[in-house]
PAPALUM-889487 format. One record per residue (C-alpha): residue number from 1; residue in three letters; z, x, y. Coordinates in Angstrom, 3 decimals, decimal comma, padded with zeros to 6 digits, always signed. Layout:
BEGIN
REC resi resn        z        x        y
REC  NUM  ALA        Z        X        Y
...
This chain:
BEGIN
REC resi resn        z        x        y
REC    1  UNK +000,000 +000,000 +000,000
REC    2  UNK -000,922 +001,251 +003,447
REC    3  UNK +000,508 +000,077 +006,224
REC    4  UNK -000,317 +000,820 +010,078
REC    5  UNK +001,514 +003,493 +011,949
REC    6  UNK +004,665 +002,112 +013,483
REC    7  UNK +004,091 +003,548 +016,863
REC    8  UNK +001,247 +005,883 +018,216
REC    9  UNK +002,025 +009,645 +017,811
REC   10  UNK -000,249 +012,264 +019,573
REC   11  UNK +000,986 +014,873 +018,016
REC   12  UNK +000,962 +014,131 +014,584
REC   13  UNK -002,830 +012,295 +015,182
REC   14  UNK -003,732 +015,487 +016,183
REC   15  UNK -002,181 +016,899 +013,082
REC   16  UNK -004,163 +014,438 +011,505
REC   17  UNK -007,575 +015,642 +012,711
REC   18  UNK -007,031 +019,105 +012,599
REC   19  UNK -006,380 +018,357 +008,764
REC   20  UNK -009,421 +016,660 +008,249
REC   21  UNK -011,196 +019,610 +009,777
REC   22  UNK -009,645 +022,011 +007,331
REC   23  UNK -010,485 +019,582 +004,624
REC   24  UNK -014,169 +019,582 +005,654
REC   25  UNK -014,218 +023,349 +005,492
REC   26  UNK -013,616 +023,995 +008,743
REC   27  UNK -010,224 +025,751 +007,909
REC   28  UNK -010,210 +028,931 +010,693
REC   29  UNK -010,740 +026,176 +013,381
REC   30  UNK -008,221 +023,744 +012,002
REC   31  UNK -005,823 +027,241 +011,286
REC   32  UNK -005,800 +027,905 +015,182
REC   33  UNK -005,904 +024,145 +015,956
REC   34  UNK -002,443 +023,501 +014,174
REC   35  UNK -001,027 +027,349 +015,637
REC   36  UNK -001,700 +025,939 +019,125
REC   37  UNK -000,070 +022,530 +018,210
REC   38  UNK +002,933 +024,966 +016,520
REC   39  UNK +003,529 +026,297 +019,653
REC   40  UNK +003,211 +023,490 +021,823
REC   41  UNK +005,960 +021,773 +019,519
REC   42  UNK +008,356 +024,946 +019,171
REC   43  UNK +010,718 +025,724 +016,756
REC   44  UNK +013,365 +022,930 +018,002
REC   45  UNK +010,851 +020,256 +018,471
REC   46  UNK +010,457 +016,837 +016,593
REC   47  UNK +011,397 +017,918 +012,836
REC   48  UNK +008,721 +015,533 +011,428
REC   49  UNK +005,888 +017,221 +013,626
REC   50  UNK +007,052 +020,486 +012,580
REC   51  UNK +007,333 +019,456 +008,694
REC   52  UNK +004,111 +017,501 +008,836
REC   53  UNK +002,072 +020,490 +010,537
REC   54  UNK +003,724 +023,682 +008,499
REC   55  UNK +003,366 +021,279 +005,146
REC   56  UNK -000,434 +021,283 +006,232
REC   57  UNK -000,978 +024,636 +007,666
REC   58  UNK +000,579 +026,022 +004,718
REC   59  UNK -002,634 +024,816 +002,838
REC   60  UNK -004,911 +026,597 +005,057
REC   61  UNK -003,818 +029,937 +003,757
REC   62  UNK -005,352 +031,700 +000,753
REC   63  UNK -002,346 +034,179 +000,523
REC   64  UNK +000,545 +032,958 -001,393
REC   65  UNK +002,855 +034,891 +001,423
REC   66  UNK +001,920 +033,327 +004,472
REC   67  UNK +001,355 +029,762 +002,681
REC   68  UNK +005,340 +030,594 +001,343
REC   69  UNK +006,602 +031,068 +005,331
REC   70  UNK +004,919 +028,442 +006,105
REC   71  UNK +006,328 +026,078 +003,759
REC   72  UNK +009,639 +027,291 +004,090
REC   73  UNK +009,179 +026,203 +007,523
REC   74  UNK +008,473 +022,659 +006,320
REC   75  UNK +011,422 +022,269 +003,754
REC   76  UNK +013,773 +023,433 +006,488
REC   77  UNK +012,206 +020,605 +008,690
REC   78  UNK +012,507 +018,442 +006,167
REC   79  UNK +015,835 +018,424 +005,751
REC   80  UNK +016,259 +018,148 +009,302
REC   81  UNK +014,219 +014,547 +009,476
REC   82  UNK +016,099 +011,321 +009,559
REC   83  UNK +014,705 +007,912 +007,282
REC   84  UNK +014,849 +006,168 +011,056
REC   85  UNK +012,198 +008,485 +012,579
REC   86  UNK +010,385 +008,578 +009,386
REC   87  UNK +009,772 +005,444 +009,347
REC   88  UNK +009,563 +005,018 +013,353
REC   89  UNK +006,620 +007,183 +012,496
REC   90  UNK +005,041 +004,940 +009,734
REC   91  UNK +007,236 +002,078 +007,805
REC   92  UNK +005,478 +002,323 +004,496
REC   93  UNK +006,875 +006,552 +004,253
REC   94  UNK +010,577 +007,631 +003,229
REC   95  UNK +012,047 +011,455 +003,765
REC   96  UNK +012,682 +011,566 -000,118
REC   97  UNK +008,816 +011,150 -001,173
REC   98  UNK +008,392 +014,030 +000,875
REC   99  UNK +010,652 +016,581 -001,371
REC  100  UNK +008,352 +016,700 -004,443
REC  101  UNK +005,236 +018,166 -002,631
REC  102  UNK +007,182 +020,361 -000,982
REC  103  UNK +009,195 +022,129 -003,525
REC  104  UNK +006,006 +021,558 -005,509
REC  105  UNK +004,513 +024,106 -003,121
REC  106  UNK +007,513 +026,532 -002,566
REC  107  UNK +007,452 +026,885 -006,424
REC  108  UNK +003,715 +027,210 -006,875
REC  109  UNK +003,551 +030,338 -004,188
REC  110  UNK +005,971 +031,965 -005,424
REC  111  UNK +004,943 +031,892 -009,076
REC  112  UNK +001,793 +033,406 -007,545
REC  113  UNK +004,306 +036,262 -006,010
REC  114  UNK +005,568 +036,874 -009,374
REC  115  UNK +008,786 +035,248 -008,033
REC  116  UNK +009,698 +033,201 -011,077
REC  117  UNK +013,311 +032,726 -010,672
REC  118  UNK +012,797 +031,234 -007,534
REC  119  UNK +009,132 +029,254 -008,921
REC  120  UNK +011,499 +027,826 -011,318
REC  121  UNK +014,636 +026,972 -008,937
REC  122  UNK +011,860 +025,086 -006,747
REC  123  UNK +009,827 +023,639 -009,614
REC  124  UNK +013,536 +022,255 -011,260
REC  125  UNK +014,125 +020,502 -007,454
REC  126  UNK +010,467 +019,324 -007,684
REC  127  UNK +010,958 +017,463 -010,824
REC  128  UNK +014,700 +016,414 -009,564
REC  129  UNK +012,809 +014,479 -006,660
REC  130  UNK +009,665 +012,941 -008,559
REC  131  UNK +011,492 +008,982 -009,087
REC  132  UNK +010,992 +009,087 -005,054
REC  133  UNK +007,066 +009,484 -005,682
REC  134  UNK +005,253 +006,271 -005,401
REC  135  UNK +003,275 +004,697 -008,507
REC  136  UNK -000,453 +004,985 -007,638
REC  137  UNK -002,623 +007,949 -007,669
REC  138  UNK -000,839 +010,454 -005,147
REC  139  UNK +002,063 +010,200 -007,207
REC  140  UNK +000,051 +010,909 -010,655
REC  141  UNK -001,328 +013,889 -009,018
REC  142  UNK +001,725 +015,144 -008,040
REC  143  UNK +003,737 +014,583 -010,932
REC  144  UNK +000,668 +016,361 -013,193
REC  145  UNK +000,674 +019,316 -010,561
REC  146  UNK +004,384 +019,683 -010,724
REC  147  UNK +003,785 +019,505 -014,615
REC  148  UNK +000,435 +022,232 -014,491
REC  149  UNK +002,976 +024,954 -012,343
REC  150  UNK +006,346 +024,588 -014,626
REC  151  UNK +003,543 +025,561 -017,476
REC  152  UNK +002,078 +028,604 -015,496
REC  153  UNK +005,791 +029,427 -014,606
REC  154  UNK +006,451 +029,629 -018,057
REC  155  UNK +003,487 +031,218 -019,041
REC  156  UNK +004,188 +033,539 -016,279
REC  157  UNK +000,927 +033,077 -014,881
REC  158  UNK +000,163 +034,125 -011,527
REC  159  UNK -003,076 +033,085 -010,933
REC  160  UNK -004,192 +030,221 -008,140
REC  161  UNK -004,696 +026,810 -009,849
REC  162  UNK -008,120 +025,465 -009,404
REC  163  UNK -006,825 +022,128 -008,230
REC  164  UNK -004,037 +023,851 -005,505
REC  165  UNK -004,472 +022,685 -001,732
REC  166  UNK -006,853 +024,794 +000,372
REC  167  UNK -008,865 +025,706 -003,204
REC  168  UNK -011,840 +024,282 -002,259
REC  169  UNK -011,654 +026,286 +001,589
């Protein structure tokens, strides 16, 4: 079910676009696109801007170390994101469906680092989270990527998964 945005939001429209730009293969333009928006929002600024945009720009980067920072940066702002603005932002979302994508992706970079303690701490938290993943196709793909990187964790692979954001950029 989608529902409207609950209120216009600028920032995270432009978010929006600058994703769809990456997703088109534009990703160097929608790379500085979201830096200048990064800046413009600051390190203190709305926690769901700064979760939305590092969870995205994270994406944009082939190397498993800056994609890590980067989604570091939107766990922290995560965490830091109330259910009210949340849903302020768009009434159909909830903070806790956010938590399986994004340990999802802490757990997959650093499995590609070689990290596996951590791939596996993040991957456990992943799979701790998945009941807040809705039932419809987003959630299917989630649950099967969080299933695809606990395998290559314990295969200790360290290889990029075909179907990992950016993969196609």
């Amino acid at each position: 079910m989608t529902t409207a945005p609950a209120s216009p939001d600028p920032t995270m429209e432009a978010i929006g676009h600058a994703v769809a730009e990456g997703r088109a293969g534009n990703s160097d333009s929608a790379r500085q696109k979201l830096l200048g928006l990064w800046s413009a929002i600051g390190v203190t600024g709305d926690p769901l801007h700064r979760c939305s945009l590092a969870h995205y720009l994270a994406d944009l980067h082939e190397d498993p170390a800056q994609a890590l920072a980067w989604d570091i940066r939107a766990l922290d702002a995560a965490d830091a994101v109330t259910e009210q603005r949340v849903q302020e932002h768009h009434a159909g979302l909830h903070i806790a469906g956010f938590y399986p994508s994004l340990h999802l992706n802490l757990a997959d970079n650093y499995r590609r680092l070689g990290s596996f303690e951590a791939a596996t701490e993040h991957i456990n938290a992943a799979k701790t989270h998945t009941p807040a993943l809705p039932q419809d196709p987003y959630g299917d793909l989630l649950r099967g990527a969080i299933q695809d990187v606990a395998e290559a964790i314990d295969g200790r692979d360290q290889s990029r998964r075909a179907s990992a954001p950016g993969s196609a950029a």
